[in-house]
C-alpha positions in Angstrom: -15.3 43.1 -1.6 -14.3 45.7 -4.2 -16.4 48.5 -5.2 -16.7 51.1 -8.0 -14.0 51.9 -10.6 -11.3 49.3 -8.7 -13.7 46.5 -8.8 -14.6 47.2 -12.2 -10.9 46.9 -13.5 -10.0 44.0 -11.6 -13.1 41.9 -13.2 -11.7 43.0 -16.8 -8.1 42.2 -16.1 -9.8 39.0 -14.7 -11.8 38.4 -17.5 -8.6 38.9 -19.8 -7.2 35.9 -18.2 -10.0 33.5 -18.3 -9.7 34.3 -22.3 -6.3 33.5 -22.5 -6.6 30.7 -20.1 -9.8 29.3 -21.8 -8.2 28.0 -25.2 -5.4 25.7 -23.3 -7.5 22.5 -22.1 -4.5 21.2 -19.8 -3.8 17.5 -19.0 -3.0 16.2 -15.2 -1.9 13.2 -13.6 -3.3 10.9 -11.2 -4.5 12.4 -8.3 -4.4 11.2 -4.7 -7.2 9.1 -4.6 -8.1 8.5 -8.5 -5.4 7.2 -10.7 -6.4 8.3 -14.4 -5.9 11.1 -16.8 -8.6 13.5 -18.3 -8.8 17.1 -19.2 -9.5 19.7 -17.1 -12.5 22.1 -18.5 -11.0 25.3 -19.4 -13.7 27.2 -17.5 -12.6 25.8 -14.6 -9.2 25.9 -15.1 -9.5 29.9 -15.7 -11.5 30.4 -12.5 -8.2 28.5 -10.7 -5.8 30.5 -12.8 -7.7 33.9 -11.9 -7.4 33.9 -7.9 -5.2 31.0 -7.6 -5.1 27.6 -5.7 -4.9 28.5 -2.5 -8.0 30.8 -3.0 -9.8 28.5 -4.7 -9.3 25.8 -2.3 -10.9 27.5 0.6 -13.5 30.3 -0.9 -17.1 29.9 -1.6 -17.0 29.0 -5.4 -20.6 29.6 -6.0 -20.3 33.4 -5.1 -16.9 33.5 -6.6 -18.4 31.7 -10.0 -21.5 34.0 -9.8 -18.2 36.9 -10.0 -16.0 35.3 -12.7 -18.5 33.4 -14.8 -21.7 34.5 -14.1 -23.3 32.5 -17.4 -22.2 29.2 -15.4 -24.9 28.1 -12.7 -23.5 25.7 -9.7 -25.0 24.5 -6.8 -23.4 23.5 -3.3 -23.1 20.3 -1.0 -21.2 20.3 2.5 -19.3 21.2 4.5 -19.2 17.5 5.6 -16.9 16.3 8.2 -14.2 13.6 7.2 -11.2 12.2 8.1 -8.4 10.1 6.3 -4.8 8.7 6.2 -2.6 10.7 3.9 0.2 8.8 1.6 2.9 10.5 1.1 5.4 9.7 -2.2 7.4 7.2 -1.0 4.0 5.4 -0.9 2.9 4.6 2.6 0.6 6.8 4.8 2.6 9.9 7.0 -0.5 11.6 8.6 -3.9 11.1 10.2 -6.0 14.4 8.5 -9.4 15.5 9.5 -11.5 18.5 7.2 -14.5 19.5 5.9 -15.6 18.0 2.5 -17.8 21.2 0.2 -18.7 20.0 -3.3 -19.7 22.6 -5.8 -21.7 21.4 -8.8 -21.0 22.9 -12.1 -23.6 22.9 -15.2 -23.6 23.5 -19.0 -26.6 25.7 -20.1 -28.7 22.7 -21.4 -28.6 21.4 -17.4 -25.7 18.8 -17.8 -23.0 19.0 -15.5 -19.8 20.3 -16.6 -17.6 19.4 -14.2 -17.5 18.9 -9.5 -14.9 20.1 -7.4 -14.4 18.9 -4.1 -12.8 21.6 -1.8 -11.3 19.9 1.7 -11.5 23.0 3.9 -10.5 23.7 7.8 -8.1 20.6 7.8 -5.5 19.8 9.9 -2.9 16.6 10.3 -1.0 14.7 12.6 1.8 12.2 12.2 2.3 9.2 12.5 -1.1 8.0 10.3 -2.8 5.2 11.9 -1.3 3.1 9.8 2.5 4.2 9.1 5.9 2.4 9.0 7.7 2.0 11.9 10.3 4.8 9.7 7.9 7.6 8.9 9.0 8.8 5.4 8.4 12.3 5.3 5.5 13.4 2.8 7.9 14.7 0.1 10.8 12.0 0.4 10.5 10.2 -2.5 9.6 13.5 -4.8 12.5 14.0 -6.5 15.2 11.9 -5.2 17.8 11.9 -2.3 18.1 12.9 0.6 14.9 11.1 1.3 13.4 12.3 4.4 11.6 11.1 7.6 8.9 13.2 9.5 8.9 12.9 13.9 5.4 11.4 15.5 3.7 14.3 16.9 4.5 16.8 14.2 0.9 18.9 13.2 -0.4 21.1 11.0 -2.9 22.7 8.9 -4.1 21.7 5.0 -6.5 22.6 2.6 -6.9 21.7 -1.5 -9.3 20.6 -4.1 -9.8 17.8 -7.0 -11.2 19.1 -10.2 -13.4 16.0 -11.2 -14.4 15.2 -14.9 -17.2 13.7 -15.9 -18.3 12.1 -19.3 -21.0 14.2 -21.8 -24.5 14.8 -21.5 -23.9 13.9 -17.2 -27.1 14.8 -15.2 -27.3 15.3 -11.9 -29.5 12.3 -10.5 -29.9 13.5 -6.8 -30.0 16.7 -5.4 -30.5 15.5 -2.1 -28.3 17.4 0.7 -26.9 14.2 2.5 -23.3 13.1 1.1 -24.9 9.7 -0.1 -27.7 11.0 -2.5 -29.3 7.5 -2.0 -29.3 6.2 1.1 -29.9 10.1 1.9 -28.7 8.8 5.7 -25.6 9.8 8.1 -22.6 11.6 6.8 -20.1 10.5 9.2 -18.5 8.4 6.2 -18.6 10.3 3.6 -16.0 10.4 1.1 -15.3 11.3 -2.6 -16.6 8.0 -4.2 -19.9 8.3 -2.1 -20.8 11.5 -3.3 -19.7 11.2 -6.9 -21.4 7.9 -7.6 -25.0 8.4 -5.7 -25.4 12.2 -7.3 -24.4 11.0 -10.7 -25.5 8.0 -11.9 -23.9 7.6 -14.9 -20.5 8.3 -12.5 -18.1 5.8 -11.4 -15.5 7.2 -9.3 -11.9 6.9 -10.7 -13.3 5.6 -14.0 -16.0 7.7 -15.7 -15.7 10.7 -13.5 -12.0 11.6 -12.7 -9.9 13.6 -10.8 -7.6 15.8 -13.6 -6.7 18.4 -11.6 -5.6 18.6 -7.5 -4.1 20.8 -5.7 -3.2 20.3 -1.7 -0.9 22.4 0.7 0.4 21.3 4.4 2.1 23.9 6.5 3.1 23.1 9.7 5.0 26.0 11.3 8.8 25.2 13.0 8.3 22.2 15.7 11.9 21.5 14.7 11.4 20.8 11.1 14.6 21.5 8.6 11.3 21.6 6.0 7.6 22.5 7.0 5.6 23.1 3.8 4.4 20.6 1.2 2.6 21.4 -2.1 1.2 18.2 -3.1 -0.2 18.8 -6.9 -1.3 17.7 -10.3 1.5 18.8 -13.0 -0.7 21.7 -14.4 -0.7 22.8 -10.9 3.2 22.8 -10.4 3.7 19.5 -9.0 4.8 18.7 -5.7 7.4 21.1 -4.0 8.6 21.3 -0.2 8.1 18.6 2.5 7.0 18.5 6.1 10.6 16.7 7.3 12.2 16.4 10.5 15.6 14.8 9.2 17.1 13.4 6.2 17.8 10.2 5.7 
């Protein structure tokens, strides 16, 4: 943590962004589990834009909100531990990924909720998914054309990323309950977005009233023999996708 004068400018040059940032409200595509379109709050989108994805993906986003936007009040859920298949863009699952699931709750000054992001923290993969083609297209093969790629069984790695999730005007929060399913308030051991969304909110319905505008994800996976070993899976105002995990091209 910075102290005295140094911390002091780095909140105003800080604060000079989210100013800039705040008056470009950005549109994103589909994200990997939610296919719709919706606009990112600029609030959030400056707290991204001030310490970057990668940051925001893995820090504590209350503390860092308390920081940045200290007029803003959130409230925290997780971690909860998941696991998934991963599809890559050629369309069929590449990896088997396990992380921790942290929701952060963001709220307007009247007590509706402004926006949640879901931060999928400590995560790691390994390929082939449980479900993958017999020829393993690598994550990024189908990006932006040829060569397409395919990715070796046994390649792993680490991840981390965030959705930035919308939801419609004058949104309460309905459960505060700790569990992932705010109603059942039973096991976590399923827990994924849909759950949480839909039994905190109840005016939510995941991937149609509350959407994912905004995602960011990143896979690194060291050498193992890979001509390509990072992947930036992202929404457009995010940069897109860039790199693979790839073992040959096809």
């Amino acid at each position: 943590m910075e102290s005295g004068p140094r911390r002091l400018i780095l909140i105003s040059a800080t604060l000079i962004i989210i100013l800039a940032v705040s008056a470009l409200p950005r549109l994103a595509s589909a994200s990997p589990e939610a296919a719709n379109f919706g606009v990112t709050p600029p609030s959030i989108a400056s707290l991204v834009v001030a310490v970057g994805d990668d940051i925001f993906s893995t820090t504590d986003l209350s503390s860092l909100t308390a920081v940045l936007d200290p007029g803003m009040p959130t409230q925290h859920y997780g971690p909860y531990a998941s696991s998934s298949t991963d599809s890559g863009t050629c369309g069929p699952d590449w990896a088997n990924d396990v992380f921790n699931r942290h929701f952060t709750v963001f709220f307007n000054p009247d007590g509706s909720v402004s926006s949640i992001v879901e931060q999928f923290k400590d995560g790691s993969f390994v390929t082939p998914a449980a479900d993958s083609p017999p020829e393993n297209f690598s994550p990024g093969a189908c990006q932006s054309g040829p060569p397409a790629g395919i990715v070796n069984p046994g390649v792993t790695g680490d991840l981390h990323g965030y959705f930035i999730i919308t939801v419609p005007p004058s949104t309460f929060e309905t459960s505060s309950d700790s569990h992932c399913d705010g109603v059942t308030m039973t096991t976590d051991s399923s827990c994924d977005t849909a759950t949480f969304v839909n039994t905190h909110f109840s005016t939510c319905a995941y991937g149609v009233t509350c959407s994912v505008t905004t995602f960011f994800f990143h896979y690194s996976a060291g050498d193992q023999g890979l001509i390509m070993h990072e992947w930036k899976n992202a929404s457009p105002d995010r940069g897109g996708n860039d790199g693979d995990i790839r073992s040959a091209n096809i």
